[in-house]
N, CA, C and O atoms as CSV, one atom per row, in Angstrom:
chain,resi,resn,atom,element,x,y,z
A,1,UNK,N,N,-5.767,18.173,1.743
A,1,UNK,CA,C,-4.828,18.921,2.555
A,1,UNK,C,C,-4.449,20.213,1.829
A,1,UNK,O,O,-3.711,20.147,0.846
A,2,UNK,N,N,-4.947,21.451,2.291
A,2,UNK,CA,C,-4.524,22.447,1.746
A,2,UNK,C,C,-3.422,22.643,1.714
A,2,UNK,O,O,-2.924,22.521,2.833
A,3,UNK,N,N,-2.100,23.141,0.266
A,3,UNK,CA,C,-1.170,23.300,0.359
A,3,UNK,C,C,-0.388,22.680,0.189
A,3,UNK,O,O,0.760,23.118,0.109
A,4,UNK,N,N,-0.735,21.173,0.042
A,4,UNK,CA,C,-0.046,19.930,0.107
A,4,UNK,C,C,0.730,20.176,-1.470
A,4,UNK,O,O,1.827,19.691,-1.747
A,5,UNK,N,N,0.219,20.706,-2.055
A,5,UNK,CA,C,1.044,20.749,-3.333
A,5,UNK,C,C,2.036,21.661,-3.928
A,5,UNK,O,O,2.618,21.685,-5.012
A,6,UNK,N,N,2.045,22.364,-2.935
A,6,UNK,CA,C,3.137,23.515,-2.984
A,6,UNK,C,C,4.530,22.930,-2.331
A,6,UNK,O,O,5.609,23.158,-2.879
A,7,UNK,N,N,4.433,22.188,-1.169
A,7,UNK,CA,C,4.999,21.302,-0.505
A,7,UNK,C,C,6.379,20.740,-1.227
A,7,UNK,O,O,6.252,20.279,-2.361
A,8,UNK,N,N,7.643,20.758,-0.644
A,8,UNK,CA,C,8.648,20.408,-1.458
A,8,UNK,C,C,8.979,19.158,-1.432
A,8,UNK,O,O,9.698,18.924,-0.461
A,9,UNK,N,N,8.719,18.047,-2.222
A,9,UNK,CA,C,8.330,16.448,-1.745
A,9,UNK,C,C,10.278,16.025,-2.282
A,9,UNK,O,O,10.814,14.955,-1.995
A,10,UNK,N,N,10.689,16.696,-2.741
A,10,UNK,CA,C,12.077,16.512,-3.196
A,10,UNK,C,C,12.783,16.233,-1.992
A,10,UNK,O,O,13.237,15.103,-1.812
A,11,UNK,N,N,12.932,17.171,-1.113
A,11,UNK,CA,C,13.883,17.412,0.531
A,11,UNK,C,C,13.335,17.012,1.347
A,11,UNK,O,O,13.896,16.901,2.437
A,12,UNK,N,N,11.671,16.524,1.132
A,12,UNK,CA,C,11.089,16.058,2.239
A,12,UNK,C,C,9.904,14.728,2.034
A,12,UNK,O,O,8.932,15.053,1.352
A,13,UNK,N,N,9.905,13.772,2.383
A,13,UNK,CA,C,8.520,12.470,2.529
A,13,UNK,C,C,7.336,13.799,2.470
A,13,UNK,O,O,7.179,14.941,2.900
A,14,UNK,N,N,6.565,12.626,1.507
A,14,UNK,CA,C,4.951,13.072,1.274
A,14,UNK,C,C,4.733,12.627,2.915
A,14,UNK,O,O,4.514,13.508,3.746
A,15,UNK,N,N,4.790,11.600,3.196
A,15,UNK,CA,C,4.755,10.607,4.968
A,15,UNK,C,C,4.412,11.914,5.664
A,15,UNK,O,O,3.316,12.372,5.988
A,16,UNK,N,N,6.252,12.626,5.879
A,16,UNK,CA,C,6.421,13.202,6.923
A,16,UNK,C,C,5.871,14.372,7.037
A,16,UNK,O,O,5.771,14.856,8.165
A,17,UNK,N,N,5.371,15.121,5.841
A,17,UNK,CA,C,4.635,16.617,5.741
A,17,UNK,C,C,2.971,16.399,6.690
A,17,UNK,O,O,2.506,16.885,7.721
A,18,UNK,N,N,2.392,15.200,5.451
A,18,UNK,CA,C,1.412,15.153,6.190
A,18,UNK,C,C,1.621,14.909,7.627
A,18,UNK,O,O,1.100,15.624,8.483
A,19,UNK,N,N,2.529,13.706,7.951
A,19,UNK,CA,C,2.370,13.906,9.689
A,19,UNK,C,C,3.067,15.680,10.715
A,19,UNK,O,O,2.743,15.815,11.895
A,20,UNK,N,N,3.406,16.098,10.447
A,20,UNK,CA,C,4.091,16.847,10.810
A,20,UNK,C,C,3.072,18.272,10.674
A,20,UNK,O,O,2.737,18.957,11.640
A,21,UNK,N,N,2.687,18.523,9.286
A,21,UNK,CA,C,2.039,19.678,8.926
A,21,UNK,C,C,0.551,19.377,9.220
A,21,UNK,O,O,-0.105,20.251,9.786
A,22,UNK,N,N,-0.136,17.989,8.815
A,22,UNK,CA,C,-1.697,17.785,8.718
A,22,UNK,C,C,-2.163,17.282,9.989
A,22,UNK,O,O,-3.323,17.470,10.357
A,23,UNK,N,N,-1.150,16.531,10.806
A,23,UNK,CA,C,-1.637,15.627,11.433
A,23,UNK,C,C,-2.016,14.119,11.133
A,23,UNK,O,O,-2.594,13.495,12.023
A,24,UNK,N,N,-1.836,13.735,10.390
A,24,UNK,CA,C,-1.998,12.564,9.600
A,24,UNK,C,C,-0.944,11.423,9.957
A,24,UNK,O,O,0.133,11.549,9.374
A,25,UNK,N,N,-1.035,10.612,10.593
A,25,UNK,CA,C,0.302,9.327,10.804
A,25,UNK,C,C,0.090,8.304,10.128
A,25,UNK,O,O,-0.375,7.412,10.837
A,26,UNK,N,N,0.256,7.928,8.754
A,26,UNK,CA,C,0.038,6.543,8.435
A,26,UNK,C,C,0.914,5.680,9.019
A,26,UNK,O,O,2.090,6.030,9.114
A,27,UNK,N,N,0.544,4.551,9.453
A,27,UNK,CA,C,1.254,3.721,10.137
A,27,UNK,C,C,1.298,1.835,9.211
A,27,UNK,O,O,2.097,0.920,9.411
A,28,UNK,N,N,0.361,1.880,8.453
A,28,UNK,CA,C,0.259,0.980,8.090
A,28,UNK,C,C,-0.075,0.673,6.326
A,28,UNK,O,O,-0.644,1.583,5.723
A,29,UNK,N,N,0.279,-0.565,5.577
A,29,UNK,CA,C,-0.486,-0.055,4.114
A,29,UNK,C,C,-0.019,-1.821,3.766
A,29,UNK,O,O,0.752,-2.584,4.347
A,30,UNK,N,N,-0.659,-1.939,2.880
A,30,UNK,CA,C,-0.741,-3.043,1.985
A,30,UNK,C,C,-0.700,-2.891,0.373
A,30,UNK,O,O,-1.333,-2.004,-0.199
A,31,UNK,N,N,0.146,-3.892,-0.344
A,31,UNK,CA,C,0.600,-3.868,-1.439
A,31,UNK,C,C,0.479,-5.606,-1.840
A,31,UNK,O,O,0.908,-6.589,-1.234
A,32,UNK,N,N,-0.204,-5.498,-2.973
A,32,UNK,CA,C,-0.207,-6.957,-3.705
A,32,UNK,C,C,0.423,-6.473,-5.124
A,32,UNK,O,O,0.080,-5.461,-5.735
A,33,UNK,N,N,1.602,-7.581,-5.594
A,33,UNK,CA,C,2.023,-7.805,-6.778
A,33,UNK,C,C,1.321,-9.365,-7.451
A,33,UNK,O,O,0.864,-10.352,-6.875
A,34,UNK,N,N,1.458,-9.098,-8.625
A,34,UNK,CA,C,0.545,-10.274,-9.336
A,34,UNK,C,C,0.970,-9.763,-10.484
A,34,UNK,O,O,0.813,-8.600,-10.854
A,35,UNK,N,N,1.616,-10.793,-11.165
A,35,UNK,CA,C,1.696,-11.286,-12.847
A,35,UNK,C,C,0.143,-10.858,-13.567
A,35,UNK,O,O,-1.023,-10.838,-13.173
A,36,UNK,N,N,0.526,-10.687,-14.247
A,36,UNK,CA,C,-0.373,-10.205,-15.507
A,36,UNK,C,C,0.333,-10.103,-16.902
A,36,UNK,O,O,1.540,-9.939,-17.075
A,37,UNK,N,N,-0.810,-10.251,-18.044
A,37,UNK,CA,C,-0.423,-9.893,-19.314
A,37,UNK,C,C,-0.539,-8.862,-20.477
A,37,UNK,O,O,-1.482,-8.711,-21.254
A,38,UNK,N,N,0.673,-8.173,-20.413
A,38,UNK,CA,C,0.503,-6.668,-20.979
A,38,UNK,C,C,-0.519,-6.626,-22.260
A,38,UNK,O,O,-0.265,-7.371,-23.207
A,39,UNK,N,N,-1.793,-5.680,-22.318
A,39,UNK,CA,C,-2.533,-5.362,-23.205
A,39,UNK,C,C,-1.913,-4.473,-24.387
A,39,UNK,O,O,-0.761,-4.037,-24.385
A,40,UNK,N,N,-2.917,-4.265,-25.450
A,40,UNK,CA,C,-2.564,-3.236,-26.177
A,40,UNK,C,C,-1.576,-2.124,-26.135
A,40,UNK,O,O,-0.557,-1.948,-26.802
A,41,UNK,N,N,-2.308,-1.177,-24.872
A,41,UNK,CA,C,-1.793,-0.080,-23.987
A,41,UNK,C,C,-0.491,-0.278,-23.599
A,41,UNK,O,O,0.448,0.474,-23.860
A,42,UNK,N,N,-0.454,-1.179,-23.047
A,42,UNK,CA,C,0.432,-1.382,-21.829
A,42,UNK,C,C,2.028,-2.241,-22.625
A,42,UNK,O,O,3.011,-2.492,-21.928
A,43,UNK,N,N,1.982,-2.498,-23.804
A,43,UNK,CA,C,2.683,-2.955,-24.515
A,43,UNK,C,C,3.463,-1.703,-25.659
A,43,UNK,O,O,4.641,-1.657,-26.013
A,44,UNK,N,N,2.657,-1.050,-25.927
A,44,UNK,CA,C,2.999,0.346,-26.434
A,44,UNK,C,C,3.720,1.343,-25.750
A,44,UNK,O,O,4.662,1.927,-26.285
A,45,UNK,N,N,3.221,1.648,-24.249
A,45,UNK,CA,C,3.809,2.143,-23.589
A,45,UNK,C,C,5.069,2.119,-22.773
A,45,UNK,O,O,5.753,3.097,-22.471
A,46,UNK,N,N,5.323,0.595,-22.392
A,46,UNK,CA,C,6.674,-0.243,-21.922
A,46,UNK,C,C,7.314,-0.523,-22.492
A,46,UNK,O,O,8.366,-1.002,-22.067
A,47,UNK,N,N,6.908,-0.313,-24.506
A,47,UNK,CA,C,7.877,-1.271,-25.202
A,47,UNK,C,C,8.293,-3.018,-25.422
A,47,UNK,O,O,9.319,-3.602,-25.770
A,48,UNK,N,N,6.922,-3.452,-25.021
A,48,UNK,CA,C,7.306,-4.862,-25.197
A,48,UNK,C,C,6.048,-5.456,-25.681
A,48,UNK,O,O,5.124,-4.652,-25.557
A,49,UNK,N,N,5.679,-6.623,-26.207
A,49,UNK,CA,C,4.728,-7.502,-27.037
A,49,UNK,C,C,3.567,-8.014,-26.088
A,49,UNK,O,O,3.670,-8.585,-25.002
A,50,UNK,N,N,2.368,-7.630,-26.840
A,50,UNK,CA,C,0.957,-7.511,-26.172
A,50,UNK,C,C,0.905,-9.017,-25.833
A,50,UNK,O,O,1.200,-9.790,-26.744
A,51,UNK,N,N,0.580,-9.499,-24.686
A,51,UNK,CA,C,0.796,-10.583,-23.426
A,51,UNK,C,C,1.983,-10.948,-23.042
A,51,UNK,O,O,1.935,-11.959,-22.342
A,52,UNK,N,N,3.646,-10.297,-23.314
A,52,UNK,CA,C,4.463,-10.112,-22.568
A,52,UNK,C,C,4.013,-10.021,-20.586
A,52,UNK,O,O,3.235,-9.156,-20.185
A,53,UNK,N,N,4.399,-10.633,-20.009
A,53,UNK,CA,C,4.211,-10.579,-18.669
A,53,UNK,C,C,4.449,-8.900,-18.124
A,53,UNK,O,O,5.004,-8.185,-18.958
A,54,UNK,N,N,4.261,-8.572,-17.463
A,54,UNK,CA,C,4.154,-7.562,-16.590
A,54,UNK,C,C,4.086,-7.806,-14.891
A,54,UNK,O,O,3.676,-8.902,-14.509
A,55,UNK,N,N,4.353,-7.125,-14.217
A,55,UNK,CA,C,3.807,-6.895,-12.585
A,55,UNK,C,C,3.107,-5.252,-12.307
A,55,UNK,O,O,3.279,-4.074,-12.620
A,56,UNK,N,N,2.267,-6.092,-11.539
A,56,UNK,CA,C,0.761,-5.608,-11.769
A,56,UNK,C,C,1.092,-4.414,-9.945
A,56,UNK,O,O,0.916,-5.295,-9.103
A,57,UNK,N,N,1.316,-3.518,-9.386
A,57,UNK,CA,C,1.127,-3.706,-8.031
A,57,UNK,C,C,0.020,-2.502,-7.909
A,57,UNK,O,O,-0.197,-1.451,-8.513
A,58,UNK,N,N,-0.587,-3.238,-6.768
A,58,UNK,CA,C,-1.377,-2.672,-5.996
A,58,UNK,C,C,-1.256,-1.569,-4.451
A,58,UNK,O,O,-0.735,-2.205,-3.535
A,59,UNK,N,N,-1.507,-0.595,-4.181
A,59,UNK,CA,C,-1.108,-0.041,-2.858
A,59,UNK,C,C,-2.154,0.591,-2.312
A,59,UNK,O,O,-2.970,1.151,-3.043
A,60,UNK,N,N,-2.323,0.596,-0.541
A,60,UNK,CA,C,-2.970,1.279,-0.507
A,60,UNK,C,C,-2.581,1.850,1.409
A,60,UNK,O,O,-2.515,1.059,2.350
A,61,UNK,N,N,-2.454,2.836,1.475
A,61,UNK,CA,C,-1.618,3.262,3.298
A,61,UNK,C,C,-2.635,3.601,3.625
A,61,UNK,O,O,-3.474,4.303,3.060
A,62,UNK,N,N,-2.615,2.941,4.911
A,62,UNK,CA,C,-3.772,3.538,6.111
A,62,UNK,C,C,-3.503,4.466,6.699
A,62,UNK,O,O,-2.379,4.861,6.388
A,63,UNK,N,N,-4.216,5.356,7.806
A,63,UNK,CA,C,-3.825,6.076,8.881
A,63,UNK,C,C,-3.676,5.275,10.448
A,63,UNK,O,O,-4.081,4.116,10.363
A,64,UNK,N,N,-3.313,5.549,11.483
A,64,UNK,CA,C,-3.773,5.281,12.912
A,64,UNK,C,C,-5.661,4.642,13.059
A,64,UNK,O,O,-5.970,3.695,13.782
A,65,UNK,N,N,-6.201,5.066,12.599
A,65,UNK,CA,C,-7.612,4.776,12.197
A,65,UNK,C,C,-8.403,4.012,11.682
A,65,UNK,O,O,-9.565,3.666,11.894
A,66,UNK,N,N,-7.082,3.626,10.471
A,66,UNK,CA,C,-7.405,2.901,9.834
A,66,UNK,C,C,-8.126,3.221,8.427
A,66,UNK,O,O,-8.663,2.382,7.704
A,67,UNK,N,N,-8.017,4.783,8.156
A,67,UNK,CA,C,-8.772,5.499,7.371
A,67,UNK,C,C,-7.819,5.383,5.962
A,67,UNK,O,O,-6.659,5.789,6.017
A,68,UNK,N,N,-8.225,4.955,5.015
A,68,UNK,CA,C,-7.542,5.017,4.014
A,68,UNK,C,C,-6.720,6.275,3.061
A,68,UNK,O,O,-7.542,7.153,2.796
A,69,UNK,N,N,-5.880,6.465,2.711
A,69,UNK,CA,C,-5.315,8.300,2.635
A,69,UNK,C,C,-4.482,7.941,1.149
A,69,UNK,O,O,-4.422,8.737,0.212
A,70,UNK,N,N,-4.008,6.897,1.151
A,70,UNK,CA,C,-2.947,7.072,-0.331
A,70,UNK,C,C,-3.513,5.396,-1.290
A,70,UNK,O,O,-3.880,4.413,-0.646
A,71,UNK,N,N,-3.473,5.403,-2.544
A,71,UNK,CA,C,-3.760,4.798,-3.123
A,71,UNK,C,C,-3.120,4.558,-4.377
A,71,UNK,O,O,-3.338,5.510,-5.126
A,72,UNK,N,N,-2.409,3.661,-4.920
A,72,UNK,CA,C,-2.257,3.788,-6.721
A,72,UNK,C,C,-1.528,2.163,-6.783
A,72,UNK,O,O,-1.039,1.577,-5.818
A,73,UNK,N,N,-1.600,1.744,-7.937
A,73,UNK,CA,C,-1.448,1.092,-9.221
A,73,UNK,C,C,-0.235,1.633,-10.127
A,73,UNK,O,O,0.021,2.829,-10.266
A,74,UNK,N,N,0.300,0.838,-10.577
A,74,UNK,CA,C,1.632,0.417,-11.141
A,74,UNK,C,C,2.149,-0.619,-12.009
A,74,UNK,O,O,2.483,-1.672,-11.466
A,75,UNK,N,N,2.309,-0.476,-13.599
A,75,UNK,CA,C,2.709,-1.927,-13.869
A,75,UNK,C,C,4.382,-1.354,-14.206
A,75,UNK,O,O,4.943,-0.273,-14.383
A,76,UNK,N,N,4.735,-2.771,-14.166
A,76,UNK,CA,C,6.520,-2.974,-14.396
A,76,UNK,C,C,6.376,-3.896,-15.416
A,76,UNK,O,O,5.500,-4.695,-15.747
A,77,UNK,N,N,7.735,-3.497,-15.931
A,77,UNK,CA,C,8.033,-4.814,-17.202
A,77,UNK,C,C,8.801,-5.735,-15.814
A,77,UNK,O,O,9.488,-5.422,-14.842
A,78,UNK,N,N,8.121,-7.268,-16.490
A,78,UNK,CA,C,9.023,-8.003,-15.544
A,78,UNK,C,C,10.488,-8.233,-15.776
A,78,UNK,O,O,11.192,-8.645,-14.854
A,79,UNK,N,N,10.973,-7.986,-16.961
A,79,UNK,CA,C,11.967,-8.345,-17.111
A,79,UNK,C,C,12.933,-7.548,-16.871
A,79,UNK,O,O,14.040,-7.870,-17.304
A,80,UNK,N,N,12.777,-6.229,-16.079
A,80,UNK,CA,C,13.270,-5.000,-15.483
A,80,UNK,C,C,13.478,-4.490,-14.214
A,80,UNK,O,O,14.212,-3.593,-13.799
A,81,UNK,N,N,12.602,-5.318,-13.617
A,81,UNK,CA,C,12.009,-5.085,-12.234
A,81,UNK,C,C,12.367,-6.221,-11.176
A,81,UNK,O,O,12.070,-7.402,-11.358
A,82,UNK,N,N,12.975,-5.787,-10.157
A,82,UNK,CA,C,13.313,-6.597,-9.105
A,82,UNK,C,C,13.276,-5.451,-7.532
A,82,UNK,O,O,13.847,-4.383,-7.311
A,83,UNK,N,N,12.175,-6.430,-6.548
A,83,UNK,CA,C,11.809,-6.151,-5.433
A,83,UNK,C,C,12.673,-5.904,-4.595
A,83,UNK,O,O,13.699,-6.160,-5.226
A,84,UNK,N,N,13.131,-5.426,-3.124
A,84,UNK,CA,C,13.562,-5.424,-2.428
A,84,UNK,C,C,13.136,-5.544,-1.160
A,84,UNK,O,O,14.045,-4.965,-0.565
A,85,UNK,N,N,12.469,-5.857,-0.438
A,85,UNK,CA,C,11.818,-6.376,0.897
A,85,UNK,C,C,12.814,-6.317,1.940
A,85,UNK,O,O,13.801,-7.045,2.041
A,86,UNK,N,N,12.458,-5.376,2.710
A,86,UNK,CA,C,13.073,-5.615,4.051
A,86,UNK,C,C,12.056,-5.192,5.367
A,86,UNK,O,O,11.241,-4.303,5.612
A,87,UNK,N,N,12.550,-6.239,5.968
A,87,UNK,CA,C,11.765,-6.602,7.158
A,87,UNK,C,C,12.105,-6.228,8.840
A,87,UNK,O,O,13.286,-6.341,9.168
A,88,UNK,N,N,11.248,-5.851,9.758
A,88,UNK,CA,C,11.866,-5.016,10.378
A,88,UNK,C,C,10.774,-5.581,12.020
A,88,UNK,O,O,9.560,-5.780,12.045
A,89,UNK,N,N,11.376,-5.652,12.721
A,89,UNK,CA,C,10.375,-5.781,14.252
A,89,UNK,C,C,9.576,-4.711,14.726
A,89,UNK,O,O,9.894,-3.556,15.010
A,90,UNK,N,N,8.412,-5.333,14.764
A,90,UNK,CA,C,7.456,-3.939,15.302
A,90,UNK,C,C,7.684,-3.763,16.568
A,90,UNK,O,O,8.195,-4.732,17.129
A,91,UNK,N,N,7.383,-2.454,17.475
A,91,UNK,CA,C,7.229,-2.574,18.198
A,91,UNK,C,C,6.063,-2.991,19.350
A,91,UNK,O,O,5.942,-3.175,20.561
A,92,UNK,N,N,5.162,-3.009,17.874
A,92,UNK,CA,C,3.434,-3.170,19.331
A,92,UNK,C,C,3.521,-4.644,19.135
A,92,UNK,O,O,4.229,-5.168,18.275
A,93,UNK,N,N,2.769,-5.278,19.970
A,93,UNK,CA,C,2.624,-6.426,20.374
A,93,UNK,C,C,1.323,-7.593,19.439
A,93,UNK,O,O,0.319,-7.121,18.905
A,94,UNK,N,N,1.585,-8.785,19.435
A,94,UNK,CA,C,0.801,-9.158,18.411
A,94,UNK,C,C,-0.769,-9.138,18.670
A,94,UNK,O,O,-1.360,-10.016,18.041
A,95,UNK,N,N,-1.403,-8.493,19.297
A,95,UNK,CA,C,-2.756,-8.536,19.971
A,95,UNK,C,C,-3.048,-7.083,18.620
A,95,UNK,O,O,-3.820,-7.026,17.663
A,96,UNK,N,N,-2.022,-6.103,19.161
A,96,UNK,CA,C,-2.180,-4.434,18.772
A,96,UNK,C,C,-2.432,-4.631,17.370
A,96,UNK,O,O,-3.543,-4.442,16.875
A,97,UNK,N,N,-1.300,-5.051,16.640
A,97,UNK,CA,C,-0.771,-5.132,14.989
A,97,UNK,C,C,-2.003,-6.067,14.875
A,97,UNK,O,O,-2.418,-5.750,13.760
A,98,UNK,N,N,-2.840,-7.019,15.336
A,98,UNK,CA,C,-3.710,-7.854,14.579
A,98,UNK,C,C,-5.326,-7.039,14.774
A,98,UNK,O,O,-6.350,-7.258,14.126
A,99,UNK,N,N,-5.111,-6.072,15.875
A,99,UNK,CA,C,-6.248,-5.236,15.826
A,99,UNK,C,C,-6.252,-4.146,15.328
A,99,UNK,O,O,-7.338,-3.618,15.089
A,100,UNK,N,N,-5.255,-3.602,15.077
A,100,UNK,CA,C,-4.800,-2.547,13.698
A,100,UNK,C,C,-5.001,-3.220,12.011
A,100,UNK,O,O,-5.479,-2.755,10.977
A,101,UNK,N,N,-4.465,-4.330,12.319
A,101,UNK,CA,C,-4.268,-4.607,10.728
A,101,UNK,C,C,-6.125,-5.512,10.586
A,101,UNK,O,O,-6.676,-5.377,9.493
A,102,UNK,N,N,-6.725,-6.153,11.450
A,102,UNK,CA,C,-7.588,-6.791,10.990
A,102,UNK,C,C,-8.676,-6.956,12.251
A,102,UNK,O,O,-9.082,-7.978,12.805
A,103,UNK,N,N,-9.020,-5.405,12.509
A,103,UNK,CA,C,-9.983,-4.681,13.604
A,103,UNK,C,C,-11.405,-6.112,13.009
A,103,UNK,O,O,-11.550,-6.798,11.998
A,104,UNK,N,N,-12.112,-5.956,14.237
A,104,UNK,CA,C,-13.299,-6.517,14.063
A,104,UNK,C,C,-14.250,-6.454,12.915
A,104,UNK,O,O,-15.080,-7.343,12.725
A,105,UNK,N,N,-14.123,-5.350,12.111
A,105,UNK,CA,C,-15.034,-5.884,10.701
A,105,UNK,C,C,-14.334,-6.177,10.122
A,105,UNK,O,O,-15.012,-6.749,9.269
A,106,UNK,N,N,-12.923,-6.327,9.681
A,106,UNK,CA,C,-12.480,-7.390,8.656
A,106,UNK,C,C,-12.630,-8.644,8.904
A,106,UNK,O,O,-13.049,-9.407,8.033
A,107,UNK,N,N,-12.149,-9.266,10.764
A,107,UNK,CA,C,-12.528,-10.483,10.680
A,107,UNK,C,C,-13.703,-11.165,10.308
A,107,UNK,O,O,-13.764,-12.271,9.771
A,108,UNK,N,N,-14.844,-10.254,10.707
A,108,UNK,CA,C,-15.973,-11.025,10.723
A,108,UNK,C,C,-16.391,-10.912,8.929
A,108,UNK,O,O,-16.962,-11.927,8.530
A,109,UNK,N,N,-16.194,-9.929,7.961
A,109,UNK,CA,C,-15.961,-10.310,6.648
A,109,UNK,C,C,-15.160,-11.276,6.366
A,109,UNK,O,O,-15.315,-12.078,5.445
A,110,UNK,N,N,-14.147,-11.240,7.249
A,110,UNK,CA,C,-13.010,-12.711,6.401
A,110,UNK,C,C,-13.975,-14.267,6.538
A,110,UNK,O,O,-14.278,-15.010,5.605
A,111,UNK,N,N,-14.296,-14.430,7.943
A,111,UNK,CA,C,-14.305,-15.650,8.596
A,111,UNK,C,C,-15.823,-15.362,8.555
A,111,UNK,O,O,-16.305,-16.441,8.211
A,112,UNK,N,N,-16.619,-14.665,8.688
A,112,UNK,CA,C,-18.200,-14.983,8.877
A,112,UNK,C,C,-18.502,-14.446,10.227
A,112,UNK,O,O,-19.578,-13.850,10.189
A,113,UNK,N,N,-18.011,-14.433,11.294
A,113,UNK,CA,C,-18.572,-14.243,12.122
A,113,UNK,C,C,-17.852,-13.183,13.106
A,113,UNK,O,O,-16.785,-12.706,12.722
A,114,UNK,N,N,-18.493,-12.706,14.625
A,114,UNK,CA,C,-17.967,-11.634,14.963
A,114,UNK,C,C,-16.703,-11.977,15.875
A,114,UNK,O,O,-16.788,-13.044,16.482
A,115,UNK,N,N,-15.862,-11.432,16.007
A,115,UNK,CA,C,-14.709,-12.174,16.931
A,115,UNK,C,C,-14.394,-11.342,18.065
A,115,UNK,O,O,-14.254,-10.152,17.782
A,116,UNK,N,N,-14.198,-11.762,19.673
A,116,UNK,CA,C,-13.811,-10.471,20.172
A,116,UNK,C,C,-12.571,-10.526,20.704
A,116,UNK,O,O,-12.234,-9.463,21.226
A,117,UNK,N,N,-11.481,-11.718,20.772
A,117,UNK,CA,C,-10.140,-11.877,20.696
A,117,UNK,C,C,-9.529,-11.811,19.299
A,117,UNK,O,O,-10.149,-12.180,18.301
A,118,UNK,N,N,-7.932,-11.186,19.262
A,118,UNK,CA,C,-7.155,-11.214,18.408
A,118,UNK,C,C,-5.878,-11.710,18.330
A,118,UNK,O,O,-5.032,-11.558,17.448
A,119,UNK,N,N,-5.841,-12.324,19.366
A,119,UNK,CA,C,-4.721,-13.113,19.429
A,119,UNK,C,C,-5.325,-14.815,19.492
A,119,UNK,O,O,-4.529,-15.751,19.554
């Protein structure tokens, strides 16, 4: 995105520039946390003892498309770090959100075969 870095991300969402300025709507993204044990690196850098626990997270936001656009990795000391989750009603219907979140080639990677219902 040309420009994207001039962009004042302080007063405004990275989200909302791209949708607004690029055209870009992410609508969707996935994040896995998982325990792990801090290495060398990662013990030096956090300040705590090499296999001290850590949380590990993973991210990654889709577009409308389904096209992948943002990506990164993150560790936390666990003993610092506490989640906050909040949960919220979609508005599309469970047919939409299961063909957004798990369109026909994921199922048929998940399960083996091709599926043409999603509910």
């Amino acid at each position: 995105c040309p420009g994207l870095m001039e962009e004042d991300l302080e007063n405004q969402s990275l989200y909302e520039v791209l949708e607004k300025k690029y055209g870009i709507r992410l609508i969707w993204g996935e994040r896995t946390i998982e325990a792990i044990p801090a290495d060398a690196q990662d013990a030096r850098l956090l300040k705590v003892k090499k296999g001290d626990p850590l949380l590990f997270l993973r991210s990654i936001t889709y577009t409308e498309g389904n096209v992948p656009v943002e990506y990164y990795e993150a560790k936390h000391r666990a003993d610092r770090t506490r989640f906050i989750t909040k949960l919220f009603r979609t508005l599309m219907d469970s047919k939409e959100i299961n063909s957004t979140l798990y369109g026909p080639s994921k199922l048929t990677k998940f399960f083996g075969k091709q599926y043409e219902s999603y509910t």
